[in-house]
C-alpha positions in Angstrom: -11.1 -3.1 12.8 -10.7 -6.8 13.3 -14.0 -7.5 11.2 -12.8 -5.2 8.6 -8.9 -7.1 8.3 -11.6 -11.0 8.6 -13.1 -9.6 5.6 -10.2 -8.9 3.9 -8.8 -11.8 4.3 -11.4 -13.7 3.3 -12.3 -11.6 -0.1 -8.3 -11.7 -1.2 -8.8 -15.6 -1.7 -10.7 -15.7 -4.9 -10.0 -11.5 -6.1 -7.7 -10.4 -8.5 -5.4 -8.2 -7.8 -6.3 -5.4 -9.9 -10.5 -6.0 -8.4 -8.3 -5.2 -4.7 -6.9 -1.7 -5.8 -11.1 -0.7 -6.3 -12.0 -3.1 -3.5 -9.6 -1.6 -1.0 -10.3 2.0 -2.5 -14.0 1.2 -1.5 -13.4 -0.3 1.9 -10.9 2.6 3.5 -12.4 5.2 1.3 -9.6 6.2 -1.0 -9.2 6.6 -4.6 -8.2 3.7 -6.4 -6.2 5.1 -8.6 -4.3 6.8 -5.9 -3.4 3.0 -4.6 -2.3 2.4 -7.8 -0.3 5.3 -7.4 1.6 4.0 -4.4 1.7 0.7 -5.7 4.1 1.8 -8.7 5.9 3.7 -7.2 6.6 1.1 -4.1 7.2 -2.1 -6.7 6.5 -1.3 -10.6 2.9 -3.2 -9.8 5.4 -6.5 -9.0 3.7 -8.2 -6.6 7.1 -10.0 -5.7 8.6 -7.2 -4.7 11.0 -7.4 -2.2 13.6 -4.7 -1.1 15.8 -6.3 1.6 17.8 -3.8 3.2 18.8 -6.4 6.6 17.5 -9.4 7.8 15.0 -7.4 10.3 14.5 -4.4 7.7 12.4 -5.5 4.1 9.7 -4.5 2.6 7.7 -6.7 0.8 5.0 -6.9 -2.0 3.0 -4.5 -4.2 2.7 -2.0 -1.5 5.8 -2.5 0.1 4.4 -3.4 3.4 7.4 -2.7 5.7 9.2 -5.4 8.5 8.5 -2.8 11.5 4.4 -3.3 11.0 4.5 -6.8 10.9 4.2 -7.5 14.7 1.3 -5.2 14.5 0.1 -7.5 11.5 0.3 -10.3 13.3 -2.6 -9.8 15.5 -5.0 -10.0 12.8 -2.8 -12.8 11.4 -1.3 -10.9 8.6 2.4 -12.8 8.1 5.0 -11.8 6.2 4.5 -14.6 3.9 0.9 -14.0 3.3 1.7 -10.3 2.5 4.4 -11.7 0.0 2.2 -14.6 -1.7 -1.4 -12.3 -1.8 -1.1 -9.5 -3.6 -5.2 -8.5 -2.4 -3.7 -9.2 1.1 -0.8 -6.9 0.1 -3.0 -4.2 -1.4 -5.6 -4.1 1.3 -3.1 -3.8 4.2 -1.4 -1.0 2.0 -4.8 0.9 2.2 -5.3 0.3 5.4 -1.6 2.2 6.3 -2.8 5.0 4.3 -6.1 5.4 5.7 -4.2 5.7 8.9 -2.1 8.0 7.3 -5.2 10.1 6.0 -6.8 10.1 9.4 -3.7 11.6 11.0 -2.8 14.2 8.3 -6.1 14.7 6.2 -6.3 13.7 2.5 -3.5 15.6 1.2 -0.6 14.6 -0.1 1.1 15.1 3.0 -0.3 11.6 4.4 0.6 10.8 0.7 4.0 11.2 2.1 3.6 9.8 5.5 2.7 6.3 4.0 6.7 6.6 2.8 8.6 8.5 5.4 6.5 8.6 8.4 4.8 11.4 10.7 8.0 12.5 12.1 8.2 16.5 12.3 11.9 16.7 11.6 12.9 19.1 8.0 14.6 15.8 7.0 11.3 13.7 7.2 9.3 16.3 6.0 11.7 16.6 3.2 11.1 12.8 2.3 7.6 13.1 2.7 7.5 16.1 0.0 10.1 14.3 -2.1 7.9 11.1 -2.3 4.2 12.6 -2.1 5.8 14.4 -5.8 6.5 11.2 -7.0 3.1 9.6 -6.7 1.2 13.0 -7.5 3.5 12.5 -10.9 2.4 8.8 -10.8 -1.5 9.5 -10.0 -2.2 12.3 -13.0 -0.4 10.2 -15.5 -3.3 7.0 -14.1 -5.9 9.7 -14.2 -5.3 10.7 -18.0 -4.4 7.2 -18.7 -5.5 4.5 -16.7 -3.1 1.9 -15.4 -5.0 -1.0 -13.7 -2.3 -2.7 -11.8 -1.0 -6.3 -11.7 -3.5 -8.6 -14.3 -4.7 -11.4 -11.6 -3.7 -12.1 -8.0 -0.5 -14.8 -9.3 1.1 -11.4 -10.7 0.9 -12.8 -14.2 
């Protein structure tokens, strides 16, 4: 896993951003086009994206890459402020949450979900899941009939 989040890092130097939605697809084995999917819905494809909602609880970036993951970022040297300036970084760790979310739940819509609301069993985060995994299903048909590629180049012009 280490070599895997090396590479990354090194190939989101000189990548566009909308290379890192195939590029990630590639690596973690999902769609692209369903990474674009959670990538609108998360920011709009802004790759400044920030929803503050406390001083400990944000999300940042094209994916939304939440404040409760970043001490597990850490140890393969993510930072907050990478995720916020790289949008490849950004993209990549955002794939890398949903693969996890795939590898507990299947490919399904549920992990669709889960990369939103979690694996909590509760009716009220199943709820969200369902609510959200909607959202991007909407999202991913409309990419599939008319491709969107995402943010032009890695600066989010």
């Amino acid at each position: 896993m280490k070599k895997l989040f090396t590479l990354m890092l090194l190939l989101s130097q000189n990548v566009s951003a909308a290379d890192c939605f195939d590029l990630a697809g590639q690596a973690y084995r999902i769609d692209p086009d369903l990474l674009r999917s959670l990538s609108f819905r998360e920011s709009s494809f802004n790759p400044r994206a920030l929803n503050v909602v406390s001083e400990k609880k944000y999300a940042v970036g094209l994916m939304q890459i939440h404040s409760n993951n970043f001490p597990h970022l850490a140890q393969f040297g993510i930072t907050p402020e990478g995720l916020y300036r790289d949008p490849c970084l950004n993209i990549y760790t955002g794939a890398y949450y949903m693969a996890h979310a795939i590898k507990r739940m299947g490919y399904n819509w549920e992990a669709v979900g889960a990369y939103y609301a979690g694996f909590s069993a509760s009716p009220e985060q199943a709820a969200k899941r369902k609510w959200y995994a909607d959202r991007v299903k909407s999202t991913y048909e409309q990419i599939k009939k008319a491709p969107l590629k995402g943010p032009k180049d890695s600066k989010g012009s």
